[in-house]
N, C-alpha and C positions, 0 to 999 in steps of 0.2 A: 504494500500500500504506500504511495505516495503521500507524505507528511507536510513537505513541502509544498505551498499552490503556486510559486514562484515556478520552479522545474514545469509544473503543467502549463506557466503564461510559456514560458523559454517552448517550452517542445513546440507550442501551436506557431509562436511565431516562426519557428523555422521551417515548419510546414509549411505556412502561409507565405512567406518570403521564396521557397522554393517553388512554389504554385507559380509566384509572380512571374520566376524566372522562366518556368516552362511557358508561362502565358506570352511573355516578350520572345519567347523563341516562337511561339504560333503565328504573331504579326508577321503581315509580308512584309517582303523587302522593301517594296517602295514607302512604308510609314518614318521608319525609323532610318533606313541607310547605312551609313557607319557606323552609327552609336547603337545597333541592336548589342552588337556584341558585347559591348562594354559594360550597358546595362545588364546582363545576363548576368556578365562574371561580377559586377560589383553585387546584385541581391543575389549570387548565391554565394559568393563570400561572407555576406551579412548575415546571412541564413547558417552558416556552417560557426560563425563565432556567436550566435546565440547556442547553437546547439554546446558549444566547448565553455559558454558560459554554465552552462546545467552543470558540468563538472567541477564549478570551484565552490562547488557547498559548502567544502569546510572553511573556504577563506571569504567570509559573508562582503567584508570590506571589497577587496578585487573585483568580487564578482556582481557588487552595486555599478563601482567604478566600471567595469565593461559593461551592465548592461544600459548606463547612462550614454558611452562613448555608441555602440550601436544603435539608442536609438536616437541623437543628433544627426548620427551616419544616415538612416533610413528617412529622417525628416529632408535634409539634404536630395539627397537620390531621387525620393519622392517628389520634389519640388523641381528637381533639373530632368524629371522625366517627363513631368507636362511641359515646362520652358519647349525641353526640344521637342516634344510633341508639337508644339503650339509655333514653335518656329518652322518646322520642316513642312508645317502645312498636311501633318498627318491627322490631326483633330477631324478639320473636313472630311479627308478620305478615310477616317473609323464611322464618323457621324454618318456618310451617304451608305456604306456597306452596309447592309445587313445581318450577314454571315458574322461578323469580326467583332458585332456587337456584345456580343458576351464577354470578348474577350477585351475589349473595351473599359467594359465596365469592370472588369475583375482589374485589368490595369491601375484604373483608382482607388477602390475601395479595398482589395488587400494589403498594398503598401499604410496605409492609413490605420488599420484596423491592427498590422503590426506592429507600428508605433506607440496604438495603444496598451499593446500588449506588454510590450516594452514598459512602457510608465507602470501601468500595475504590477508589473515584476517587480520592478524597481521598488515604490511604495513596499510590496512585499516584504522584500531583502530589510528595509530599511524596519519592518516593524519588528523582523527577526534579531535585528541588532539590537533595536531597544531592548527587546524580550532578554536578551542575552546580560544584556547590564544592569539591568534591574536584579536579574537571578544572582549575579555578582556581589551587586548593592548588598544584598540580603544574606549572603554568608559571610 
């Protein structure tokens, strides 16, 4: 059984980050152009240091510290993936397709929803700390 809820934010968003990734590999080529690829490897890298954040359970501080730095990372990313969305003139041609619509929409609303998964990690880790000092406190 899982004790930690933190470990359960961390796994979904590396799911959800990975999703994203496969989702940016399903766009055509003509949306994104060069930067498909970049964006692929940068949310499944962000997706792979959530996942190596689940492993520093025993060091609560480090692993607030990473999961604060990945979800700046994810805010970021998220925000230079509509830019170049919105620059290359791929918006329109997601908007008129039909077909790509899903994939569309999963392009926004997963990076976002990681982010927040992120923050209630975080919060998490951070209640785990107090909890820690207090038990302290008291012996």
């Amino acid at each position: 059984m899982i004790q930690r809820i933190q470990s359960v934010y961390l796994l979904a968003a590396f799911i959800i980050l990975e999703a994203t990734a496969w989702m940016l590999y399903a766009v055509p080529d003509v949306v994104l152009d060069a930067y498909r690829m970049l964006f692929i490897v940068a949310f499944g890298v962000s997706g792979l240091a959530s996942l190596y954040a689940i492993f520093l359970f025993k060091r609560r501080a480090a692993q607030r510290n990473v999961v604060k730095v990945i979800g700046v990372i994810n805010v970021f990313l998220t925000l230079v993936l509509v830019g170049a969305l919105y620059l290359t003139g791929g918006l329109g041609r997601l908007f008129s397709s039909g077909s790509v619509n899903a994939v569309f929409n999963g392009l926004f609303v997963l990076p976002i929803l990681a982010i927040s998964l992120f923050y209630r990690a975080s919060k998490a880790i951070k209640r785990d700390i107090d909890l820690i000092r207090s038990m302290d406190r008291i012996r």
